[in-house]
C-alpha positions as CSV (number, residue, x, y, z in Angstrom):
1,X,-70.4,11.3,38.6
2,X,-69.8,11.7,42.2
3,X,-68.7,8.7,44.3
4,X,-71.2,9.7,47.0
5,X,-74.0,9.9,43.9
6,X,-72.7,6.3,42.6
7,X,-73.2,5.0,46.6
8,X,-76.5,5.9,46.3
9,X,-77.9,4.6,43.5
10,X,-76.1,1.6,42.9
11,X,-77.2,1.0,46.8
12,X,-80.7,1.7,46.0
13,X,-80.8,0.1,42.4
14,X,-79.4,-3.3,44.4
15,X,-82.3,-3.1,46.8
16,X,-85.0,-2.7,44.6
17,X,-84.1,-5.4,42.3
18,X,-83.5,-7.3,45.7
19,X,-87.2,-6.4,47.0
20,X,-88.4,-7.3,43.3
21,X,-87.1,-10.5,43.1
22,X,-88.1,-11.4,46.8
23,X,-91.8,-10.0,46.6
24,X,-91.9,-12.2,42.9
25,X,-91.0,-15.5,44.8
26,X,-94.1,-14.3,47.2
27,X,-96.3,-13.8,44.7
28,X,-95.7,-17.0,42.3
29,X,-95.2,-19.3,45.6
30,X,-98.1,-18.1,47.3
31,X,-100.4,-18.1,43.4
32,X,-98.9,-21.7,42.8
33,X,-100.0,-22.9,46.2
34,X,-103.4,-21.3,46.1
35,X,-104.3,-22.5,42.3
36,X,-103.0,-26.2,43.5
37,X,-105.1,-25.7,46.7
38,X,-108.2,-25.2,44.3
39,X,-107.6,-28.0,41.7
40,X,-107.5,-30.5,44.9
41,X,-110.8,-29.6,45.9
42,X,-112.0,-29.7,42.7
43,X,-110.7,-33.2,42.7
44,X,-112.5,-34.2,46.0
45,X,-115.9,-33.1,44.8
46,X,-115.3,-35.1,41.7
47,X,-114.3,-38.0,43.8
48,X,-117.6,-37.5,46.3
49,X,-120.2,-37.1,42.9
50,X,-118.7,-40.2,41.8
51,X,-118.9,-42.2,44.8
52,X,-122.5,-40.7,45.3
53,X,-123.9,-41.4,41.6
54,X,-122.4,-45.2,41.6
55,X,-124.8,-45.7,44.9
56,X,-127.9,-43.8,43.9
57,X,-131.2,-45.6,42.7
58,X,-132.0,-42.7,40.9
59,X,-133.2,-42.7,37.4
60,X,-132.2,-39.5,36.4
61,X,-128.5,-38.8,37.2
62,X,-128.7,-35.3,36.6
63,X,-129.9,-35.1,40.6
64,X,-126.8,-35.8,41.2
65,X,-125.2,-33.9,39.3
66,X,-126.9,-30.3,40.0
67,X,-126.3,-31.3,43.5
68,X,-122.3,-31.3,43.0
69,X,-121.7,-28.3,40.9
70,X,-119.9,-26.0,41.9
71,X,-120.4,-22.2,42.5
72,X,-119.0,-20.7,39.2
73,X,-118.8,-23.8,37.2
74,X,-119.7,-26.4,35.1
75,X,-120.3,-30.2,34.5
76,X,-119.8,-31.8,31.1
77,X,-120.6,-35.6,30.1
78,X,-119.2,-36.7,26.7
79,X,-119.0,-40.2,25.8
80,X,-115.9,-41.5,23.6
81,X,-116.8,-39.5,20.5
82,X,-116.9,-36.2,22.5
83,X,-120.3,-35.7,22.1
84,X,-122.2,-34.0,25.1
85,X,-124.5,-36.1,26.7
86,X,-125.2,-34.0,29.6
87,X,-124.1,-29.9,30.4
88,X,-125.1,-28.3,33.7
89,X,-123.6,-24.7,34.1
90,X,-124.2,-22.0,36.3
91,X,-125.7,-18.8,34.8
92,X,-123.0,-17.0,35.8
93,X,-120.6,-19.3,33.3
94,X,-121.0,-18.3,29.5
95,X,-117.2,-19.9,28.5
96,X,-116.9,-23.1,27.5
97,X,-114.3,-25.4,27.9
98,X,-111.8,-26.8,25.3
99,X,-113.2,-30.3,24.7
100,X,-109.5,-31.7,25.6
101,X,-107.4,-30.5,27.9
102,X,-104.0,-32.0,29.1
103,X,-103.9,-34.4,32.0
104,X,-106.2,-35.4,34.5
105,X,-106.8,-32.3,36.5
106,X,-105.3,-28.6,36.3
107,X,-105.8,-25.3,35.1
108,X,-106.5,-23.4,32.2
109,X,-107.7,-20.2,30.7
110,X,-110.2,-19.2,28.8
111,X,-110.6,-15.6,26.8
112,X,-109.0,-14.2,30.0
113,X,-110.5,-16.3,33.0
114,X,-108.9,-19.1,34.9
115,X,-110.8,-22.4,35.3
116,X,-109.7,-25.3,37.6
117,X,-110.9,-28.2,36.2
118,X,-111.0,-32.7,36.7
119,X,-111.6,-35.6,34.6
120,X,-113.2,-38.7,35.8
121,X,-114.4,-41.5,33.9
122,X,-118.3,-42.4,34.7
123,X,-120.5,-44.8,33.5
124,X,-123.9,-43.3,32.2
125,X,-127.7,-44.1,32.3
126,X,-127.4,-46.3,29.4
127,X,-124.5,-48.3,30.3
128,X,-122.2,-46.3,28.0
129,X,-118.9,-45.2,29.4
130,X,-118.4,-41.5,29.1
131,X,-115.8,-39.1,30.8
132,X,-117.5,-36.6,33.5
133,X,-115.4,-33.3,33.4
134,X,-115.7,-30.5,36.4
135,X,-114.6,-27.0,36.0
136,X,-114.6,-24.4,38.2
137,X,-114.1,-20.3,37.4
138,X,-111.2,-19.1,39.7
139,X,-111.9,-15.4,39.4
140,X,-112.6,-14.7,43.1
141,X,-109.2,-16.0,43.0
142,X,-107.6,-14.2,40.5
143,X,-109.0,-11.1,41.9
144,X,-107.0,-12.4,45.5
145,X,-104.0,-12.6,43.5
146,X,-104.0,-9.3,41.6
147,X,-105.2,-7.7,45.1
148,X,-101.8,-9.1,46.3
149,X,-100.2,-8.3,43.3
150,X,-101.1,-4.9,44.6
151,X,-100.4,-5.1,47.8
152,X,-97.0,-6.3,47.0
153,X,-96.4,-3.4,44.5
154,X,-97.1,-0.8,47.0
155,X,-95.1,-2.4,49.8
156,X,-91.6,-2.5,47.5
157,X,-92.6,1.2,46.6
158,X,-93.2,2.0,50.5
159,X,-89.8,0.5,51.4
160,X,-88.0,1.9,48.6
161,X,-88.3,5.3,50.9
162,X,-86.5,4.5,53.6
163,X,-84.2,2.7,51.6
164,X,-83.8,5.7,49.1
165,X,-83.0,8.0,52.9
166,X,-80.8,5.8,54.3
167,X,-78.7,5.2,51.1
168,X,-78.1,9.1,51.1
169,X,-77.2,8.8,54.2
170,X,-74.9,6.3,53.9
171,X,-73.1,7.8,51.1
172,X,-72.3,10.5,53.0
173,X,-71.4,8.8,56.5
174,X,-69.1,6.8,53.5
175,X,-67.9,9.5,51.5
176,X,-67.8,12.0,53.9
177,X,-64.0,11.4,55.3
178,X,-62.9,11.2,51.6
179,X,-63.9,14.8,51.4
180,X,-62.8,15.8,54.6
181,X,-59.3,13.7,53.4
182,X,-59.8,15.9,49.8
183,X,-60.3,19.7,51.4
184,X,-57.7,18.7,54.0
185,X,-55.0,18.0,51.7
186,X,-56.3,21.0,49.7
187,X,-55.5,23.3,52.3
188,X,-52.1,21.8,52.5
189,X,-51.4,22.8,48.7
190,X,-52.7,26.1,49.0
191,X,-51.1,27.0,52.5
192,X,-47.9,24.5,52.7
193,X,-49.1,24.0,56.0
194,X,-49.3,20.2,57.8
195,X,-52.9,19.9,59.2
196,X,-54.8,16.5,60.5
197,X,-58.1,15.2,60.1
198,X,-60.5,15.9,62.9
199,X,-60.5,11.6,64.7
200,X,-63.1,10.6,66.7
201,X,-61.0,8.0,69.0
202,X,-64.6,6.2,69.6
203,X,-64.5,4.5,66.6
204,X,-62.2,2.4,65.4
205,X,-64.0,1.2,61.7
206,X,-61.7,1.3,58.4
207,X,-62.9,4.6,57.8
208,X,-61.2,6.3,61.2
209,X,-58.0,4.1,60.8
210,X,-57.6,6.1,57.4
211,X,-57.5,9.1,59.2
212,X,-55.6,8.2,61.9
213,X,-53.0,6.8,58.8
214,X,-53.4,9.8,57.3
215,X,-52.7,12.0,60.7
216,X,-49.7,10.2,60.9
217,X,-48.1,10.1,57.7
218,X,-48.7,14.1,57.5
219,X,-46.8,14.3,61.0
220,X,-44.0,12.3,59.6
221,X,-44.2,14.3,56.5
222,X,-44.3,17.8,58.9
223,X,-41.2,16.0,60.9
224,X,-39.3,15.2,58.0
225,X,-39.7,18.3,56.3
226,X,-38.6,20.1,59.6
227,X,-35.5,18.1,59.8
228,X,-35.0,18.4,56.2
229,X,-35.2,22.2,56.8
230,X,-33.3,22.1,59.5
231,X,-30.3,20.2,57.4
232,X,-30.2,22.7,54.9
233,X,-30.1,25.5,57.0
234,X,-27.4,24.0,59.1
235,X,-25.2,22.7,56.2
236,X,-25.3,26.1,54.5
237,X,-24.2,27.9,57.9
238,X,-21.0,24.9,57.9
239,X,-20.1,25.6,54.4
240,X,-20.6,29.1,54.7
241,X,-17.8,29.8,57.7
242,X,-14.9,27.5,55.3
243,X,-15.9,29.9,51.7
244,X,-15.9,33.0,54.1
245,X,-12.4,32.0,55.1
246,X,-11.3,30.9,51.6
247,X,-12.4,33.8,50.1
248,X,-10.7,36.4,52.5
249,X,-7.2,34.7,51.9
250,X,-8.5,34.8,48.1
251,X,-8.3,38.5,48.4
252,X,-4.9,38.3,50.8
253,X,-3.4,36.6,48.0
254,X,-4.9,39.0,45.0
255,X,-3.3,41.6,47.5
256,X,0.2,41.3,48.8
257,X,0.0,37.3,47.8
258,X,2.7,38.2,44.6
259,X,5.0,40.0,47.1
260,X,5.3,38.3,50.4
261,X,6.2,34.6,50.3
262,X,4.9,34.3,54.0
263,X,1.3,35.6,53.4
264,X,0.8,33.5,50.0
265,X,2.2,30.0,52.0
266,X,-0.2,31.2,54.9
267,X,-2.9,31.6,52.6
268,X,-2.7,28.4,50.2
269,X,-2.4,26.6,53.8
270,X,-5.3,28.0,55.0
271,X,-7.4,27.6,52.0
272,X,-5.9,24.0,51.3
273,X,-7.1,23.6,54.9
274,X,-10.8,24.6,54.4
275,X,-11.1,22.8,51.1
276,X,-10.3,19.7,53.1
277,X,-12.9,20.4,55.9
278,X,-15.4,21.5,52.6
279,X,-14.3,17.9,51.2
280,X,-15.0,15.9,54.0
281,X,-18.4,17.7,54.8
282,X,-19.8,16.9,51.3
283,X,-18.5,13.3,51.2
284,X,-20.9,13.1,54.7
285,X,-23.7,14.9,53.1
286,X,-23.0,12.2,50.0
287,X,-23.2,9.3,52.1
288,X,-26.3,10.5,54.1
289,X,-28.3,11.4,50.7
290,X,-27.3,7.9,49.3
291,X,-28.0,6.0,52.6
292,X,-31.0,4.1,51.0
293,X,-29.9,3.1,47.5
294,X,-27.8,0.2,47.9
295,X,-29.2,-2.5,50.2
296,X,-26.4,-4.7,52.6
297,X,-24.7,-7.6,51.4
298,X,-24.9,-9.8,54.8
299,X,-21.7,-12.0,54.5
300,X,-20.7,-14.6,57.4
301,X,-18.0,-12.7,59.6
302,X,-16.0,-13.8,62.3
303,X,-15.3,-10.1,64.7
304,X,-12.4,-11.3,66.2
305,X,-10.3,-11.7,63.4
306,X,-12.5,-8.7,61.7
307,X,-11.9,-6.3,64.5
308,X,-8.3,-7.0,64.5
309,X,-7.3,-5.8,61.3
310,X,-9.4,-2.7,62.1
311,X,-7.4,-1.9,65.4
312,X,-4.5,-2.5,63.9
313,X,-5.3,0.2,61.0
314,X,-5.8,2.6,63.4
315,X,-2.8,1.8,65.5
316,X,-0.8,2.3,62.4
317,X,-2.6,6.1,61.3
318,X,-2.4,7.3,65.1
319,X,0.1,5.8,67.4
320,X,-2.5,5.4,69.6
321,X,-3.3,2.6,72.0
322,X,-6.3,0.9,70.5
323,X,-6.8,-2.5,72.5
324,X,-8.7,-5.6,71.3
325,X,-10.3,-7.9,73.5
326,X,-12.6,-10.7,72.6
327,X,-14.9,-12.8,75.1
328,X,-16.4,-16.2,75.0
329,X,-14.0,-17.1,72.3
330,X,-14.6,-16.8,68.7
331,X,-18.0,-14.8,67.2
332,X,-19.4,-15.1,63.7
333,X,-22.0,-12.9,62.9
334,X,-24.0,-11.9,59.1
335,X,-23.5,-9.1,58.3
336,X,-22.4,-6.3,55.5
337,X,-18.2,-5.8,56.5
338,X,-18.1,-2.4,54.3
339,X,-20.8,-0.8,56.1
340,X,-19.7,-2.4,59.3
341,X,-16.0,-1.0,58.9
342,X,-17.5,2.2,57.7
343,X,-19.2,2.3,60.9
344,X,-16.6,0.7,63.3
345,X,-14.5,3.9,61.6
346,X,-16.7,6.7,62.3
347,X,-17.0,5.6,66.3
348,X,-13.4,4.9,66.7
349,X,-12.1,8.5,65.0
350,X,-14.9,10.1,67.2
351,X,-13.5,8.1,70.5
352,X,-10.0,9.2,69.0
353,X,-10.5,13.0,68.7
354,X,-12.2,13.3,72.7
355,X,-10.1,10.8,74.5
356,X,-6.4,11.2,75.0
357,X,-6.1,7.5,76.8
358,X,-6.3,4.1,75.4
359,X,-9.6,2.8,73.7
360,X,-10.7,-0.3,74.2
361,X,-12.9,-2.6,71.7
362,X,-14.4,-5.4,73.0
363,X,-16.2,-8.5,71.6
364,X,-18.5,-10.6,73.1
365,X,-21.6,-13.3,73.0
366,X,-24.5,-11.8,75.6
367,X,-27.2,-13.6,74.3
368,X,-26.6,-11.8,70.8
369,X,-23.1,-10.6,69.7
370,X,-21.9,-6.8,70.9
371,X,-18.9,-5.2,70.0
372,X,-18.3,-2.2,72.6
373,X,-15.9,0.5,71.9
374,X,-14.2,2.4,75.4
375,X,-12.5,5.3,75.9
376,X,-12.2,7.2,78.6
377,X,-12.0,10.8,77.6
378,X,-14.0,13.9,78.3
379,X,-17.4,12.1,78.4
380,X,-20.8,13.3,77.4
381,X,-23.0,15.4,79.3
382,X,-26.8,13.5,80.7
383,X,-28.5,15.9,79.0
384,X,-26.9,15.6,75.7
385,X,-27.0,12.2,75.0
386,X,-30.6,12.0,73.7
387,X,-29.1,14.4,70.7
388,X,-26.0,13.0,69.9
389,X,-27.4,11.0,66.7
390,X,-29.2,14.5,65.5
391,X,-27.3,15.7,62.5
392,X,-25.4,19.2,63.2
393,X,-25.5,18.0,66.8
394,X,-22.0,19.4,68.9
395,X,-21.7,18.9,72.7
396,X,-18.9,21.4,72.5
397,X,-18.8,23.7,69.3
398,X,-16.0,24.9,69.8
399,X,-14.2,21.5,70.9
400,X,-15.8,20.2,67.2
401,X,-14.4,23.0,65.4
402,X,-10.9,22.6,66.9
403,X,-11.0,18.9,66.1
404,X,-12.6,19.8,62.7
405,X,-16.1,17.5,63.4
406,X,-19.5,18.5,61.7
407,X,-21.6,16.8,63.7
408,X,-22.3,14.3,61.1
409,X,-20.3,11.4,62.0
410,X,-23.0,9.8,64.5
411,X,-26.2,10.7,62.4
412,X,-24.3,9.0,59.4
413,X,-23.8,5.9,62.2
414,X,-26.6,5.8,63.3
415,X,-28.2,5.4,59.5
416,X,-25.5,3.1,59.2
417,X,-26.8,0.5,61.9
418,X,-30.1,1.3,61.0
419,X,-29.6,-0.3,57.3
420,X,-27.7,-3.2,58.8
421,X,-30.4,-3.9,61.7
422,X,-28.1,-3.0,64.3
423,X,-28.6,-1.1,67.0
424,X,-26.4,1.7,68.8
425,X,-26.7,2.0,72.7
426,X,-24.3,4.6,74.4
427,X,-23.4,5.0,77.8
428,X,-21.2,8.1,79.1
429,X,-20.1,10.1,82.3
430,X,-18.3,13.1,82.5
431,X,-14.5,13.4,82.5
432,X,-14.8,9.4,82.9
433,X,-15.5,8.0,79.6
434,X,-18.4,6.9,76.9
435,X,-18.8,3.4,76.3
436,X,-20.4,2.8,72.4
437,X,-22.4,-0.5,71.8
438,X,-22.8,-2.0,68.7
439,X,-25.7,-4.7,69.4
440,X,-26.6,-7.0,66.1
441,X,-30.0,-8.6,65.9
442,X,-30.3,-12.4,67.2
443,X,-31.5,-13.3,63.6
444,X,-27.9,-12.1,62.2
445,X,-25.7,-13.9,64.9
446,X,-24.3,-17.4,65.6
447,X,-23.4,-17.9,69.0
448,X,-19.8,-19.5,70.3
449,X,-19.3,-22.9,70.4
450,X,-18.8,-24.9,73.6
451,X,-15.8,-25.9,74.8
452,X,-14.9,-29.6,76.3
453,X,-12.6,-29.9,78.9
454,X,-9.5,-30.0,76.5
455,X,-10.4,-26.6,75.7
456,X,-10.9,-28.1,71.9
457,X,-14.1,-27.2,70.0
């Protein structure tokens, strides 16, 4: 069964039963307070006979008692062995009576009619005391409460149709995004095209927060897959430009590789050289795809003494002057040190390869720890620094391809910080230098200690 179907009719089942139960309550409360109603008046003419008939002079007490019955009923005398010593009834009233009934007053019925009825004691003409009983036929009554009865029936079925309407329409307003959200993804299986659900920026019920969770998740989806798209086309065309090469000194070396010394050293050079590049490319690619399975292992690290064996590794590799410098005295921050040297690494070799000056890697406590890394080099243009973290990404191809980059290194930083909660700001002017921070949260740092006027912590 449809959901929409299953909105309806539970919806409609739960009102009726809801009307039902509500229009009983009416119906006994308003029966119960009516029969009561009829008993006690019953009771106050039995009260006012009695009162009347232990005043009167009259000889013959059945004066009294014609004038007392009531419309529809009946008055019985016994005396203590239930014999009747006196029975005035209405023509109307053919039933009799049981000859006991159960406590003073009430109701009962009799072959399908409802009598109200009172016992009183009384004492009779001959001094014997006998028990006067008053009854009364409630059939105008009845005939009031089956009206109602009635009235009641046809009111539940009258409001069961606008019930019945608007539980329709509220399984559709209900179900009707679901099947928008059904076609709509649909459409996307049969085309492979990302479309949205139509939002109506009014409303802002559950109902149009799906949708508008929904829009966005497809535009991420539509993003990702565009990037994804974008990554395989791009890492095809850089693997395709080092297989090209090794496959034409292949066929150099199937050639004139067995008699010329020179051409088969050039070409195991050249095609040692590629399969490096080809190396290094897929270990990027590696560490990209796996950038998500292994969680960081935050450890308590203090960057000056951390940084230092880092410069000093690249120092060794490159000759190069790679200058430490740390502020506001000594830093610990949490953190993960392997992903942190992995990504200290990355921005240093790409500050190595486009600066031909010193490098500078600085330390310090601005509220939250930074480490900054300096050179001054060839700089990045303005209008290339919002794409520098974009895999594939080259300010200069042919600069990257001289210095053998694939425009990896920053994407695969940049997931790198992302991971460890950091976050990469980077400043740069042409021909004068790019300045990369590395800015850790203010949850994962512990700032430096004062210093007393001894200049001992």
């Amino acid at each position: 069964m449809k959901l929409r179907n299953r909105i309806h009719i539970y919806s409609t089942f739960l009102t009726l039963v809801i009307l039902i139960i509500l229009t009983a309550v009416i119906y006994f409360s308003f029966s119960s307070l009516t029969y009561s109603t009829e008993v006690e008046e019953l009771e106050s003419v039995s009260d006012a006979l009695l009162r009347t008939y232990n005043s009167s002079q009259v000889s013959d007490p059945n004066e009294v008692l014609r004038g007392y019955v009531p419309v529809l009923g009946m008055i019985t005398v016994r005396d203590s062995d239930r014999n009747v010593l006196e029975l005035i009834q209405k023509p109307e009233i053919t039933e009799q009576l049981p000859e006991r009934l159960d406590g003073r007053s009430g109701t009962v019925v009799v072959e399908g009619e409802r009598f109200a009825y009172t016992h009183s004691p009384i004492i009779w003409s001959d001094g014997t005391v006998a028990e006067m009983q008053i009854a009364k036929s409630l059939r105008e009554v009845s005939g009031n409460m089956d009206t109602l009865r009635l009235v009641l029936a046809i009111a539940v079925l009258i409001a069961m149709i606008p019930v019945i309407v608007s539980g329709a329409v509220l399984a559709r307003i209900v179900t009707g995004p679901v099947t928008a959200l059904t076609d709509t993804m649909r459409n996307i299986q049969k085309s492979g095209k990302f479309e949205k659900l139509p939002i109506s920026e009014q409303s802002n019920d559950e109902i149009n927060q799906m949708g508008m969770t929904f829009n966005e998740m497809m535009a991420l989806l539509e993003v990702n897959y565009l990037k994804q798209e974008e990554f395989v086309s791009n890492a095809s065309h850089e693997l395709k430009t080092p297989l090209t090469i090794i496959g034409s000194y292949a066929k150099l070396l199937e050639r004139r590789g067995l008699e010329d010394q020179a051409v088969a050293k050039e070409s195991i050079a050249a095609i040692r050289t590629e399969t490096d590049r080809m190396t290094s490319m897929i270990e990027q690619f590696l560490l990209i795809a796996r950038r998500n399975e292994t969680s960081p292992v935050y450890q308590e690290v203090e960057l000056g003494d951390f940084l230092s064996g880092t410069v000093a590794a690249f120092n060794q590799a490159y000759s190069r002057d790679f200058l430490l410098e740390v502020e506001n005295g000594p830093l610990t921050v949490s953190t993960d040190p392997v992903k942190l040297k992995q990504l200290l690494y990355i921005i240093l070799d790409n500050a190595r390869k486009y600066s031909s000056d010193r490098i500078e890697v600085i330390a310090k406590f601005d509220g939250t720890a930074i480490i900054q890394i300096r050179d001054y080099g060839e700089g990045i243009p303005k209008e290339s620094l919002p794409y520098i973290f974009d895999r594939f990404y080259r300010v200069d191809k042919a600069r990257n391809r001289e210095t053998g980059g694939f425009g990896l290194g920053l994407a695969l930083a940049n997931q790198l910080a992302d991971i460890m909660k950091l976050k990469l700001e980077v400043e740069s002017i042409e021909k004068l230098g790019t300045t990369v921070s590395i800015v850790f949260s203010s949850d994962f740092n512990v700032p430096p200690l004062e210093l007393n006027q001894e200049g001992s912590r």
